[in-house]
BABA-668480 format. One record per residue: x negated, y negated, z negated of N, C-alpha, C in turn; residue in three letters. Coordinates in pm, whole numbers, plus 50000, padded with zeros to 5 digits. Layout:
BEGIN
XYZXYZXYZALA
...
% end
This chain:
BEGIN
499165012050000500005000050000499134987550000UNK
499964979050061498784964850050499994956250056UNK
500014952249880500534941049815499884929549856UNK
500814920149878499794905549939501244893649866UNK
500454887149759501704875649745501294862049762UNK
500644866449811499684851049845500884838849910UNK
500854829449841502004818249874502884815549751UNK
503154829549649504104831549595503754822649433UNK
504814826049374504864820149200505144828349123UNK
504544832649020504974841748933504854833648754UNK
506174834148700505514835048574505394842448496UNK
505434843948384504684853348270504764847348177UNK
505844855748060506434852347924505354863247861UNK
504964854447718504024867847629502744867347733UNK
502074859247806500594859747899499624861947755UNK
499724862947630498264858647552497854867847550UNK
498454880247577497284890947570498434906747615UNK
498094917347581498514928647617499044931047738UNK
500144935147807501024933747915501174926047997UNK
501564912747892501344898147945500004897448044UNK
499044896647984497874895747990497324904348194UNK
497904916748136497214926348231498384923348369UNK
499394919348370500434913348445499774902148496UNK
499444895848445498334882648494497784883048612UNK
497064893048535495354894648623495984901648761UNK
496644910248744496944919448824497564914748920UNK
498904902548903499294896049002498894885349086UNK
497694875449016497054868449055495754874749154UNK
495274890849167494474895949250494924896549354UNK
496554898549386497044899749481497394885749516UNK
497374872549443497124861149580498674855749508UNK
499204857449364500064851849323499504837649250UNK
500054828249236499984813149180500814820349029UNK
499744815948913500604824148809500884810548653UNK
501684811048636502194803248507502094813948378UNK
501744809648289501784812548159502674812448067UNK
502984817448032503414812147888503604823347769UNK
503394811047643502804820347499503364809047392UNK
503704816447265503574806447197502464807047125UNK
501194814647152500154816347080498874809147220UNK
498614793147186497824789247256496804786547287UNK
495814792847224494454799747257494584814947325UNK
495654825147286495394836047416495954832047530UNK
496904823947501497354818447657496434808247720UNK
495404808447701494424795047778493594803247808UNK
492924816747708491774825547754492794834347824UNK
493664838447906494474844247954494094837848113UNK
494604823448125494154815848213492644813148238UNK
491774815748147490644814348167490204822348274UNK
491064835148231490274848748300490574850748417UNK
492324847548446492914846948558491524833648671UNK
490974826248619490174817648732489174824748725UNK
488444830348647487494836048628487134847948733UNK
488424855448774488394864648903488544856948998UNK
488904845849022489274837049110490764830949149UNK
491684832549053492894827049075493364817549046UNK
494964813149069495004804849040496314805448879UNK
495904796548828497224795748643496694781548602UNK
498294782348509498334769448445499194778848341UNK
499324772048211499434773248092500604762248044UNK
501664771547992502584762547883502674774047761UNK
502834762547671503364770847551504354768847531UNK
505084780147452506424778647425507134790147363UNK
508324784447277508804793447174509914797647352UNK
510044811247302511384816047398512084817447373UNK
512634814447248514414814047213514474805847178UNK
513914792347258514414778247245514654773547356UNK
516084771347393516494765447528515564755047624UNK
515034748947543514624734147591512994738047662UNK
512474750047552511084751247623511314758947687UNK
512244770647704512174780447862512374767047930UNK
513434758747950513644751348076512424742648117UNK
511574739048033510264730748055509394742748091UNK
509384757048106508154762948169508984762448254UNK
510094764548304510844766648452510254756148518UNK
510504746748446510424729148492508664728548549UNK
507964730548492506554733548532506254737348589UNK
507004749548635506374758948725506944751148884UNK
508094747148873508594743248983508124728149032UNK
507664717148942506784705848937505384709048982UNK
504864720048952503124727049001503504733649148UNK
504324740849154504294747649319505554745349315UNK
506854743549341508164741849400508514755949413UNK
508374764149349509154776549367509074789249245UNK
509764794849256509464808049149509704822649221UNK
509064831949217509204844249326509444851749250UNK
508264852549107508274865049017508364860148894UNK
509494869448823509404862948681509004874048615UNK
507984878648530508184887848424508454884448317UNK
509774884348241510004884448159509524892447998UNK
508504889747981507804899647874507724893547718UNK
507674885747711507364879447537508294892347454UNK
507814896247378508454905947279507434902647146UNK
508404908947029507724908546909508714920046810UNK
507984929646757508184941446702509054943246538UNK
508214929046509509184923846380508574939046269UNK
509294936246127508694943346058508844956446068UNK
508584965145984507974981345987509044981945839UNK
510384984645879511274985745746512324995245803UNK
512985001645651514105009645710515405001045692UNK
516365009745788517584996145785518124988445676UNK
517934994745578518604993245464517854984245364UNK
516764984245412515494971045345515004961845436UNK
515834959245532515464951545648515524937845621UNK
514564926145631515384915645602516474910245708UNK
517594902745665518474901145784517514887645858UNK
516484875945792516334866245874515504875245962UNK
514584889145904513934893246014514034899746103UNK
515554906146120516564908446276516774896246287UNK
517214886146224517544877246348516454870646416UNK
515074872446342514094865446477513434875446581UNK
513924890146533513504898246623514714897746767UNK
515494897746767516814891546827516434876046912UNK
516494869246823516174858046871514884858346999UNK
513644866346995512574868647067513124872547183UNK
513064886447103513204897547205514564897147323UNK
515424894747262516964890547318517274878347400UNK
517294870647284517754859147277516834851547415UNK
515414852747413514534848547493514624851147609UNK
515054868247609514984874547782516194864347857UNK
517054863247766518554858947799517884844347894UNK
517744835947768517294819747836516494825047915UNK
515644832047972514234833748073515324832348247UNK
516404844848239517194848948329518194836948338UNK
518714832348234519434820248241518394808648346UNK
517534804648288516834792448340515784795548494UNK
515774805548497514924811348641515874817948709UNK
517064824948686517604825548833518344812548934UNK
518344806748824519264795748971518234792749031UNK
517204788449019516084788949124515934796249178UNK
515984807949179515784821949319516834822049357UNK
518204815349333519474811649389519044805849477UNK
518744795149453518384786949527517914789049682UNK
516624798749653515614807449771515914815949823UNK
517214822349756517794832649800516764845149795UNK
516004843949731515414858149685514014859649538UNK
513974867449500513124868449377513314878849348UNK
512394882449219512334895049179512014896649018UNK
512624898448922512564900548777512344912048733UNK
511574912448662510904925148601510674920148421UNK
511754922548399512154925348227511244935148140UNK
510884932848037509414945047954510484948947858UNK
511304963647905511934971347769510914979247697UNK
511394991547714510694999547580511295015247655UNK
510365019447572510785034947598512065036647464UNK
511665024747372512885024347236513895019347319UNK
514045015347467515695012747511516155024047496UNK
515765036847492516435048147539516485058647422UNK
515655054547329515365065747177515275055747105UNK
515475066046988515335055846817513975058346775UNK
513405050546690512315053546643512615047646463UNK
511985055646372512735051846256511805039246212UNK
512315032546112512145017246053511665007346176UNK
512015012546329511775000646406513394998246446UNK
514804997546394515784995946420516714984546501UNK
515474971746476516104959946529515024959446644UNK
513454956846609513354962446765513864972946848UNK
514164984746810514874993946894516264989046959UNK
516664984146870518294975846954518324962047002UNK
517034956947024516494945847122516994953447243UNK
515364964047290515074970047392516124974847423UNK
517294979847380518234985147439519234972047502UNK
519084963247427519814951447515519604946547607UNK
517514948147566517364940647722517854949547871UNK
517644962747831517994968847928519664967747974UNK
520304965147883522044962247936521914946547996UNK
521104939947953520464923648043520274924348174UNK
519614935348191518684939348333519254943048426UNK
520544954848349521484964548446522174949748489UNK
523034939048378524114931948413523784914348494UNK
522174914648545521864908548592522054909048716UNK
521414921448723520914927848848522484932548923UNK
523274931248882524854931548937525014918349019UNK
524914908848898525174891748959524234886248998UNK
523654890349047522674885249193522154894749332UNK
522674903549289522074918949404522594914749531UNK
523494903649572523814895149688523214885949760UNK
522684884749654521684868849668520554871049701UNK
519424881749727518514881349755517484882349645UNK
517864889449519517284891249388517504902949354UNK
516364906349284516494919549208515464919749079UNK
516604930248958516244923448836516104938448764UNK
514494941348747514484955448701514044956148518UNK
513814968448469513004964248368511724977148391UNK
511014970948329509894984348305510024989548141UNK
509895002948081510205004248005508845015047947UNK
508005010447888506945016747816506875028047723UNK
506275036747709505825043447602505305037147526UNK
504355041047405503005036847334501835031547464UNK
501185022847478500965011247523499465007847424UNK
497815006847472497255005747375497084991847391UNK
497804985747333497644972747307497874966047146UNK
497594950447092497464946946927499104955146900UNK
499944952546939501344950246894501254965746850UNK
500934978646894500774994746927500124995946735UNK
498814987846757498124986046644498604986346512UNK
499444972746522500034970846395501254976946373UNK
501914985746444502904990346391502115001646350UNK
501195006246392500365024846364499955019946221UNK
499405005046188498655004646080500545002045963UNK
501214999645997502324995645910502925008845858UNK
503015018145959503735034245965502395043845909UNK
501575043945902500465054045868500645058445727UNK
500615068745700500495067945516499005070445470UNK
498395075745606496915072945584496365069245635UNK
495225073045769494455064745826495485060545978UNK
495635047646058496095045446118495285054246238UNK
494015055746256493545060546378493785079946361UNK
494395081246264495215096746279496305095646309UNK
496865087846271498295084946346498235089146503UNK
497735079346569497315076246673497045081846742UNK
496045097146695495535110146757496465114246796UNK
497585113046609498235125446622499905125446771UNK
500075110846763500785106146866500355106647042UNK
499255107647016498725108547195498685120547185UNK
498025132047129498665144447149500225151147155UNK
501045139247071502205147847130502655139247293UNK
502185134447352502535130947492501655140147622UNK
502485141447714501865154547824500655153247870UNK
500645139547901499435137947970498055133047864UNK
498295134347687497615134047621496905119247577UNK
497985103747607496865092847579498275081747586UNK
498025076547561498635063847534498895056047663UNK
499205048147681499135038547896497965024547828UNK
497035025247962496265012847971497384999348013UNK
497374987447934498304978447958498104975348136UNK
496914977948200496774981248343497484989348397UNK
497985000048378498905010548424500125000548392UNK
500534994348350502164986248322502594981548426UNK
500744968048431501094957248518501084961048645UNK
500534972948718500544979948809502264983148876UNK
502724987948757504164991048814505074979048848UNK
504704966348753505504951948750504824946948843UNK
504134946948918503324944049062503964951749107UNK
504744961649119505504972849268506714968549255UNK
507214969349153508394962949123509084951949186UNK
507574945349183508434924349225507564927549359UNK
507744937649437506434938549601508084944749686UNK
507854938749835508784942949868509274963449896UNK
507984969549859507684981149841508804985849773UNK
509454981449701510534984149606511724974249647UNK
512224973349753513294964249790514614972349792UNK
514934982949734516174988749742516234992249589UNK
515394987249511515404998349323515724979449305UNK
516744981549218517194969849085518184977949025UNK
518524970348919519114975248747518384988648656UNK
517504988848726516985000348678515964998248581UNK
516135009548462514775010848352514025016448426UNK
512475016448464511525024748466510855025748389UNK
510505043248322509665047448242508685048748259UNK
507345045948195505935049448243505415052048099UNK
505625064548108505345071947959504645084547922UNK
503665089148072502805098548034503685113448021UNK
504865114348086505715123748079506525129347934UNK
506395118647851507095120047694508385120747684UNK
509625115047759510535118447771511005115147905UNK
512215121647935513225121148096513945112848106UNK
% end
């Protein structure tokens, strides 16, 4: 295959590092113009660093994503820097604490909600009327392999990921006319910080047994390089894939069907 987006715009929710990060690099090799955004603004600048550093091109906003005003100011940016938006990955997520339901705090579902949810929502809100506009684009939403299983004391992230994926399916309805398509990618274990701190929160002993003991129970024996992600969210938003929208894709090392 020979991906070429050269011309195009992509942004990138959550760029400071992991997914974000490897989504970056990966789309900007192929000749994408890439926007940032983080609310953590030193990985989102060494994010952009790196993206020029191979030779591309990024610019950098920060911003909370379940605040109306700053999704619409990275929209606003992106479309003030190049006049267009092609690719959105919608990725900013946050895992929130390591509790069982019943000791959960409620403010800390509601900011896991607020992120994870609440954010994808405004992202799709404030970037499709612009691919309205163009009459075509391509969204690629970051669920979870938790859209589809429970995992215990991750309950409110687990019923994020499952929303975003009912986001993705009911997007990808109201625009599949228009020249848009709105998928999600949906991960396994992922070695990235976020992977980290939940292994170190759940361990009752050493986190790097955890860890063993979890990549051995998957087929292919290892965890996904956040490179293997951005790989698929690069096929995804490529016209290579012009007939797949509403769909979860799993990339999980053969762990579940």
């Amino acid at each position: 295959m020979n991906i070429d987006f050269s011309g195009q715009v992509a942004i990138i929710t959550g760029a400071g590092g992991g997914i974000g990060r490897a989504a970056a690099l990966a789309l900007s090799a192929v000749g994408a113009k890439v926007l940032l955004v983080d609310l953590a603004r030193e990985s989102g600048l060494e994010t952009a660093a790196q993206v020029r550093l191979h030779g591309g091109t990024a610019d950098f906003v920060a911003a909370d994503v379940s605040q109306p005003s700053e999704v619409q100011n990275y929209v606003t940016a992106a479309i003030e820097a190049w006049g267009r938006i092609d690719i959105f990955i919608n990725n900013a997520a946050w895992q929130g604490e390591i509790q069982s339901l019943v000791d959960y705090p409620v403010e800390m579902f509601d900011k896991v909600m607020a992120i994870n949810v609440r954010g994808v929502f405004l992202g799709l809100k404030y970037v499709l009327p612009t691919m309205i506009s163009q009459g075509r684009g391509a969204v690629v939403n970051t669920a979870s392999l938790g859209a589809y299983v429970g995992t215990r004391n991750l309950g409110p992230y687990t019923a994020s990921k499952h929303a975003v994926l009912g986001l993705t399916k009911t997007a990808a309805l109201e625009v599949a006319r228009k020249g848009i398509r709105v998928n999600a990618v949906c991960p396994g274990p992922v070695d990235t910080e976020m992977i980290r701190e939940i292994e170190a929160a759940q361990a009752l002993g050493s986190a790097a047994a955890l860890r063993q003991q979890r990549a051995a129970s998957i087929p292919d024996g290892r965890y996904a390089d956040p490179a293997e992600v951005a790989n698929l969210m690069v096929y995804l938003a490529s016209d290579y894939a012009s007939h797949i929208t509403g769909q979860g894709i799993q990339i999980n090392g053969g762990s579940h069907g």
